[in-house]
C-alpha positions in Angstrom: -20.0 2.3 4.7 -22.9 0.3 5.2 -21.7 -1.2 8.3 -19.2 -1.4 10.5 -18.3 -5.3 10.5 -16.4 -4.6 7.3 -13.7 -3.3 8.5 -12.9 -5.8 11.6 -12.9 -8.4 9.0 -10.5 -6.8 6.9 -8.5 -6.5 9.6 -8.5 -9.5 10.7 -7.7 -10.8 7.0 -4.8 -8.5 6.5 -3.2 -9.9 9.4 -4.0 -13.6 8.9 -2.5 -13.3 5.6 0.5 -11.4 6.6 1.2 -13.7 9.4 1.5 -16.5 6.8 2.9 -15.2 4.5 5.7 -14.0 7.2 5.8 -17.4 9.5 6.2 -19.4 6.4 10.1 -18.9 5.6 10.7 -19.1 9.3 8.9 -21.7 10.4 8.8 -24.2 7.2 11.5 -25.7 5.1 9.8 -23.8 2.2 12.7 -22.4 0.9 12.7 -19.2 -1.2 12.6 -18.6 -4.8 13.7 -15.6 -5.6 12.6 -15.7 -9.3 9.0 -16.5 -8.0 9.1 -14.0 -5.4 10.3 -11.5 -7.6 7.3 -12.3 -10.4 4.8 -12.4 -7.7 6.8 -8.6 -6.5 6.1 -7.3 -9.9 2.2 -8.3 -10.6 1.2 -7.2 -6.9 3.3 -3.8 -7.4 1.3 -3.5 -10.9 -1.5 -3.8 -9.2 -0.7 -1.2 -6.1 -0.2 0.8 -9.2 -3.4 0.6 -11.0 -5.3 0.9 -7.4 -4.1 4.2 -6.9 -4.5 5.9 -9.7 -8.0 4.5 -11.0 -9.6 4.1 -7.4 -7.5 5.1 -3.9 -6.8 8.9 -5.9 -10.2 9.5 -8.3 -12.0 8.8 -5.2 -10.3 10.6 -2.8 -10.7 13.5 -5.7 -14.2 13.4 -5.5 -14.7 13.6 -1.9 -12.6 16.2 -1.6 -14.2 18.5 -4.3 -17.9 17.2 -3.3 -18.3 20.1 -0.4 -16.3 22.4 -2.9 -19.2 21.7 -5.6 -21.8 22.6 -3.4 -20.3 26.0 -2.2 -19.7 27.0 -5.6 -23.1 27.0 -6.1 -23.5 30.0 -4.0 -21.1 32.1 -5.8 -19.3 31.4 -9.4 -16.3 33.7 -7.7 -16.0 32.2 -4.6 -16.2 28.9 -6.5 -13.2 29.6 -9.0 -11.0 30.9 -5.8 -11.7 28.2 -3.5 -10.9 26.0 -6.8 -7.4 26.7 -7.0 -7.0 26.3 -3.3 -8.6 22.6 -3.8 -6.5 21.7 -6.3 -3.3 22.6 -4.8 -4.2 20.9 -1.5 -5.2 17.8 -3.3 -1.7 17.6 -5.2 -0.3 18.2 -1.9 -1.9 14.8 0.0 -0.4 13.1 -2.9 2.5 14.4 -2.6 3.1 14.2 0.9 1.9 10.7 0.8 5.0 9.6 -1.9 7.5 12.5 0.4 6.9 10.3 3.4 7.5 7.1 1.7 11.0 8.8 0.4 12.3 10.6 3.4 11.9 6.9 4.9 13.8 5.4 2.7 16.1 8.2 2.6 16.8 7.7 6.2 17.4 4.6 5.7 14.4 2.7 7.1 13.6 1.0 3.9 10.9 -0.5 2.2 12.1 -2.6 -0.5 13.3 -5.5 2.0 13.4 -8.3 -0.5 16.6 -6.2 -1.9 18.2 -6.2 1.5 18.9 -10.2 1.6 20.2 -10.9 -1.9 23.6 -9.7 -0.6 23.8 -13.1 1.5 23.3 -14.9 -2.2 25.5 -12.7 -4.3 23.3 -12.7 -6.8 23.4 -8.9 -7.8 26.6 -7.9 -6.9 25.2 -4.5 -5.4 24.8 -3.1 -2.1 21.9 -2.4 -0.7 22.0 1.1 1.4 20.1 -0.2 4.6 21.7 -3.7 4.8 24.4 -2.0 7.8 21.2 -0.8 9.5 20.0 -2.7 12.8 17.0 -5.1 11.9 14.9 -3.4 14.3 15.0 -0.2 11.8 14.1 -2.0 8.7 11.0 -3.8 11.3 10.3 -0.2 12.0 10.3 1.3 8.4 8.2 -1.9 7.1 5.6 -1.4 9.8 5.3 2.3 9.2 4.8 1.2 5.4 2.4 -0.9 6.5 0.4 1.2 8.7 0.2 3.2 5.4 -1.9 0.4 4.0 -4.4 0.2 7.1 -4.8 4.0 6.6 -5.8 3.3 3.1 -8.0 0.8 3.5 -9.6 2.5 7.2 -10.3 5.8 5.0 -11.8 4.5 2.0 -14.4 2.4 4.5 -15.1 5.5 6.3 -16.2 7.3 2.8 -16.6 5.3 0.4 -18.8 2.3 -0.7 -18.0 -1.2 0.3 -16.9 -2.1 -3.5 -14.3 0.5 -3.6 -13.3 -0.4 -0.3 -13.0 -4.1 -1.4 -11.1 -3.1 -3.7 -8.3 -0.8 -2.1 -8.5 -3.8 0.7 -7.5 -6.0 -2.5 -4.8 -4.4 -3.6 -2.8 -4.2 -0.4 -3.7 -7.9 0.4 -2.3 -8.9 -3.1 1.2 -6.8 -1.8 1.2 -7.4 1.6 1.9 -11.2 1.0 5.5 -11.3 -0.8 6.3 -7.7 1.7 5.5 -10.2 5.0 7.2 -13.2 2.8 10.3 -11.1 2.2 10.6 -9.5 5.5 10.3 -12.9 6.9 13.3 -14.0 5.0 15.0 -10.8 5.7 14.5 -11.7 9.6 15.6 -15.0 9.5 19.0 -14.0 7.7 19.7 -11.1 10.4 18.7 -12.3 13.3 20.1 -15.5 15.6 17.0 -16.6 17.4 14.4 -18.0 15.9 11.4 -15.8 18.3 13.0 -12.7 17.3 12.0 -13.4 13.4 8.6 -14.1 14.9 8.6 -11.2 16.8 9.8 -8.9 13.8 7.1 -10.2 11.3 4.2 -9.7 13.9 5.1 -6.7 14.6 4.7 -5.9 10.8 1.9 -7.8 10.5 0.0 -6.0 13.4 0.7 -2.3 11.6 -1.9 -2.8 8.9 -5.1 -3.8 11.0 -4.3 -1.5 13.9 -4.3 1.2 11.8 -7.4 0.4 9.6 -9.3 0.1 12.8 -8.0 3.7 14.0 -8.5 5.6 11.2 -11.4 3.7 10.1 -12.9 5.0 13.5 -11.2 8.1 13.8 -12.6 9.8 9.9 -16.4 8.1 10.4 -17.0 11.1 12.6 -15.3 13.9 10.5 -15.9 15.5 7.3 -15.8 14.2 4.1 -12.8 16.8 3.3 -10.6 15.1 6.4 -11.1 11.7 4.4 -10.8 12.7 1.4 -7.1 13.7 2.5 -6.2 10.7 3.8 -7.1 8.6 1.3 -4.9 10.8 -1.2 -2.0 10.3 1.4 -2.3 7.3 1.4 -3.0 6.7 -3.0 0.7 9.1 -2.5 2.3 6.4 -0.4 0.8 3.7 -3.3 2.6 5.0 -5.5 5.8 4.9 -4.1 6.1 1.7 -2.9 5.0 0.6 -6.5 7.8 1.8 -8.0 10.0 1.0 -5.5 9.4 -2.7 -5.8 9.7 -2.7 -9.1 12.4 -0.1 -10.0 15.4 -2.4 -9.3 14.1 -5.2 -11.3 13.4 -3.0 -14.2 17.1 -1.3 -14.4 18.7 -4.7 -14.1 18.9 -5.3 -17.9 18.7 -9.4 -17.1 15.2 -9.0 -15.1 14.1 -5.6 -17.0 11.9 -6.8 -19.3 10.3 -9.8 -17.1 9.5 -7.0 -14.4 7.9 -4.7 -17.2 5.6 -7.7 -18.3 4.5 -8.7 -15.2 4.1 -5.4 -14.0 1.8 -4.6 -16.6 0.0 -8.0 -16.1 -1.2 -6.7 -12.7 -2.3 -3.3 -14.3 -3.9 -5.7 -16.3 -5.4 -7.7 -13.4 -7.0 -4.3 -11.7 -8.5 -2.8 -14.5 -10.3 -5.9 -15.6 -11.4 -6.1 -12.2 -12.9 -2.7 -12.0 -14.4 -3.3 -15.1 -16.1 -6.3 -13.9 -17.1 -4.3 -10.7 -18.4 -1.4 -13.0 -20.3 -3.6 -15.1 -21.8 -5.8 -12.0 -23.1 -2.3 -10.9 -20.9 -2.5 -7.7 -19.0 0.9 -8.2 -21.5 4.1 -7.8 -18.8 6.7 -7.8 -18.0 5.6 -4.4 -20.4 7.0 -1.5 -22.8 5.4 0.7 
């Protein structure tokens, strides 16, 4: 990064968006619209999507195999064993990244909030695993999952250029606002004072910009290799939440085929934005 302002005002945009996007369904009559919410779901999970695998994983990639380029240099053998080892430790970021995500929910500290209050509708007619769990654990799960995001967006600012940064910072922007608009409605279903909805959805919204700000200043320091994996972890946790959103939506054979289209529209979205970032001569293969 060319500076270090970029990051405080990310920060401080994650959580001004979250905070509305939370407050609204508690503290407005805006009432919510699940077929809107869900549309909105789809196209910011499309674009999650597309973020990780075009820019949060290529670029972690790169970092990580940048000092393994440069030592290979200085012996082909060396090189081709150090390779492997690469390789296997990049996969493993990923993976650990999406394992996180799913030992979460398997625990049942969720992510996919907006599922736990269609119960109160009946619309679906299915239970939801978490929906017996305290509030405070889904408020914890969420904010872990959102802390994900702020390590996202604080790694790619400490290695990478300010376009790609803007544009992992996009991507969880575009999600974070039906997440904190879901968990809002969430709280104010399952909880019987009004400041204790507040209370959940700050704390949520809090998670992300704390932890761009930590790990942003934490990696600026360290080597590129120590990014490089937590920018994969975090392109692994992408990926899950992605599909998580989405999954429910897509097996229900009334919404399948709405979520598939707008999923793809925000695959759509991302990669015409790259390419317009590409083109504008924003993206340099990442590094400053």
């Amino acid at each position: 990064m060319t500076t270090e302002s970029a990051p405080i005002e990310l920060a401080a945009l994650t959580l001004i968006l979250a905070l509305i996007g939370g407050l609204m369904p508690i503290l407005s009559r805006i009432k919510e619209n699940r077929d809107l919410l869900r549309k909105i779901t789809g196209v910011a999970s499309g674009i999650l999507l597309a973020s990780a695998i075009l820019v949060v994983i290529p670029e972690g990639f790169d970092l990580a195999m940048e000092e393994h380029d440069e030592e290979a240099h200085e012996g082909e053998e060396a090189g081709h064993e150090e390779e492997g080892l690469e390789g296997l430790v990049i996969g493993g970021a990923i993976l650990a990244g999406f394992m996180m995500m799913l030992i979460l929910e398997g625990s049942g500290i969720g992510h996919a909030v907006h599922e736990e209050h269609h119960d109160h509708h009946g619309d679906h007619g299915h239970e939801h695993i978490h929906h017996s769990n305290s509030p405070w654990i889904i408020v914890l799960g969420l904010s872990l999952h959102s802390a994900a995001d702020g390590l996202a967006i604080g790694s790619a600012a400490a290695g990478s250029s300010e376009a790609v940064t803007a544009i992992v910072a996009l991507a969880v922007l575009v999600h974070k606002v039906p997440a904190a608009f879901s968990l809002g409605v969430f709280s104010a279903h399952e909880r019987s004072k009004r400041n204790d909805s507040i209370r959940d959805v700050v704390l949520f919204s809090i998670a992300t910009p704390v932890m761009i700000m930590a790990s942003f200043y934490a990696l600026e320091g360290l080597g590129e290799h120590l990014i490089a994996l937590s920018m994969l972890f975090a392109g692994g946790t992408f990926l899950y939440v992605a599909t998580v959103d989405t999954l429910p939506d897509i097996h229900n054979p009334e919404t399948g085929r709405e979520a598939l289209v707008n999923v793809i529209i925000g695959v759509t979205l991302m990669i015409l934005i790259l390419f317009g970032a590409d083109a504008a001569g924003l993206i340099e293969h990442g590094h400053d």
